[in-house]
N, C-alpha and C positions, 0 to 999 in steps of 0.2 A: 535468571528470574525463575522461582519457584511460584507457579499459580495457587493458590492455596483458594479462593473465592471468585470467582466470577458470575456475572450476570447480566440479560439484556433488562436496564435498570430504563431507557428513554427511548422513543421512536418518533421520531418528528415527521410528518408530513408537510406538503406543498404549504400549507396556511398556518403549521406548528410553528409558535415561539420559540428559540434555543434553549435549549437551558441555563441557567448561572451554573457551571459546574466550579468546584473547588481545587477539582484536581486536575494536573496535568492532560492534556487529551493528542491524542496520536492518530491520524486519518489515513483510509488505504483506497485508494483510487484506481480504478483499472475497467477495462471494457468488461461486456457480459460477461463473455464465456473464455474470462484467464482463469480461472480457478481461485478466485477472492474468497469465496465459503469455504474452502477445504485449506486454504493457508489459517484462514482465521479461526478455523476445528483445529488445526493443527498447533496453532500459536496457545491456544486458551483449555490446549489437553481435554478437547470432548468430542464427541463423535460427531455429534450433530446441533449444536449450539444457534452456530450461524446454518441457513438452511441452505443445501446444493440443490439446483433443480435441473434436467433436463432439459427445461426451457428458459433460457438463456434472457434475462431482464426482468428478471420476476423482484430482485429486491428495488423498492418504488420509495424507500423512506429513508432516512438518515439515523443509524443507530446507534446504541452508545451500549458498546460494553465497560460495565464496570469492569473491574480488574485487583482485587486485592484491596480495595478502598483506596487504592495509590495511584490508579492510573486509566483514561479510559478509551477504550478504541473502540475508534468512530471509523463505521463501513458506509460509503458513501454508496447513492447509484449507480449502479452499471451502466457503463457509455458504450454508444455503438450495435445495438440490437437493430437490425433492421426491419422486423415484425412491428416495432414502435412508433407510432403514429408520431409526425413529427411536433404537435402539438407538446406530448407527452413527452419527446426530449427536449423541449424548449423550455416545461415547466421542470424535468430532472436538474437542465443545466443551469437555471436561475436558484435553486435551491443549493446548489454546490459551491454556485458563486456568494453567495449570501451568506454560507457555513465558513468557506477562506476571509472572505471578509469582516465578520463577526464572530467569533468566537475569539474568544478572549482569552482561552488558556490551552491552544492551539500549541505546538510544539513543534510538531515535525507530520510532512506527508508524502506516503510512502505511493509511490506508484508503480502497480505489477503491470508486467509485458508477457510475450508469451516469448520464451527465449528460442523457438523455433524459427520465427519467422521476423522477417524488419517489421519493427513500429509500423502502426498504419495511420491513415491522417488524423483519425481520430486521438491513437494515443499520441500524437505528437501537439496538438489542440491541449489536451489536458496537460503533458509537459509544457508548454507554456503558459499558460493560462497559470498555471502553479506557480512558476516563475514570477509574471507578475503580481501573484499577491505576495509577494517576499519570502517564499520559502522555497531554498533548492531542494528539490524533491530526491527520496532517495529509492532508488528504483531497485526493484523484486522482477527477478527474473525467474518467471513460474515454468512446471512443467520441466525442470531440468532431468528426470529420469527418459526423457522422450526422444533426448539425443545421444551422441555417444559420446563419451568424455572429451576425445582427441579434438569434437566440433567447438567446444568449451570457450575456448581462443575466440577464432572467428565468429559465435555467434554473439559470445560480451563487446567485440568491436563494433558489429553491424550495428546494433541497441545505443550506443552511446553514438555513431556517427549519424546514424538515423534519424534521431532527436535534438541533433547537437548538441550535446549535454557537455557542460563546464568540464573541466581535468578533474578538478574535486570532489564530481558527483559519484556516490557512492556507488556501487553495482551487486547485488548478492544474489546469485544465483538460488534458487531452491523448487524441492521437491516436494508437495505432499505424502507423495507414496515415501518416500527412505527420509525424508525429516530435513534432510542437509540442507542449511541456510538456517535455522531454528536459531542455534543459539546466535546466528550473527543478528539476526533480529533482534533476540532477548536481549546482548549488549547493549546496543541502543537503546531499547526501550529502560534498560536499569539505569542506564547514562541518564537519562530525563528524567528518572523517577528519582535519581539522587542516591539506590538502595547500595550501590558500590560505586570504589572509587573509582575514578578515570582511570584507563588503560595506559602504558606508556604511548600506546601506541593511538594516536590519533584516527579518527575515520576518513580525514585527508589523506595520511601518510599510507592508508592501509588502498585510497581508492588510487595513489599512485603508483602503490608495489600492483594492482592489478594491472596498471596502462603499462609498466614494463614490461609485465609479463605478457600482454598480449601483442607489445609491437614488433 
């Protein structure tokens, strides 16, 4: 995928209508503080697009980057801030559920973890929760410069048994800081935008050569 235009084109809030979008749309779900604004600086080549903050639960709305007029990703609220009143993740998590449920040209949702550490209950809530609106989620394992290569194995097994996550479910490590995982993203995301063809190789076939490699 070459970016060639982007932009935050919709912002919905707690009482905001969806929009009728035309174009394909791709969701990325994850707690506060995985690193969701610096995947999605990274994804959309700009430094500071989506905002990173310090203070962990600051995105409160549901946004829609446009994408090359082909495609739009949607950053959902950050789950799991403990500063947050739990009124306010009551009214986050009815807004998420509302977006799985309605959105009509929904395609794929992508859920970051923090590849350091097991799932925690929260993201294992949202892994399911996903689940039941019909979409196997394809999980981003952020922060991968924070470990050392050799941990690599062991920490894609913990994430996938932690969550109990299907054999199919896809796993892609990545970094912000050195980019790696990018273009496995951009795959996918060209897969659904149609812009190239299919790979020989399937996202099934490619999420089985990882469980070999790590058993």
């Amino acid at each position: 995928m070459v970016i060639k235009k982007v932009s935050l084109e919709t912002v919905c809030g707690i009482t905001s209508k969806l929009p009728d979008n035309i174009y394909p749309e791709v969701a990325f779900a994850g707690k506060s503080n995985v690193g969701k604004s610096s995947l999605i600086n990274v994804l959309m080549n700009r430094k500071a697009l989506a905002r990173t903050s310090a203070q962990p639960g600051k995105t409160q709305t549901i946004n829609y980057y446009n994408i090359n007029d082909a495609l739009y990703l949607v950053d959902l609220p950050g789950y799991g801030f403990a500063r947050v009143s739990g009124s306010v993740k009551e009214q986050w998590g009815k807004m998420v559920e509302r977006y799985l449920k309605r959105s009509k040209q929904l395609k794929a949702v992508f859920l970051l973890v923090d590849i350091r550490h097991a799932p925690s209950e929260n993201d294992r809530v949202m892994y399911e929760w996903i689940c039941a609106n019909d979409y196997q989620p394809i999980l981003i394992a952020t922060k991968l410069d924070k470990i050392k290569r050799s941990q690599l194995p062991k920490q894609r097994q913990l994430i996938l048994n932690t969550l109990g996550a299907e054999r199919e479910t896809v796993l892609i490590p990545f970094s912000a800081q050195t980019r790696q995982g990018r273009e496995e993203i951009y795959e996918i995301l060209d897969g659904i935008t149609g812009q190239v063809p299919a790979k020989e190789m399937s996202l099934t076939r490619r999420n089985e050569r990882n469980h070999e490699e790590v058993q």
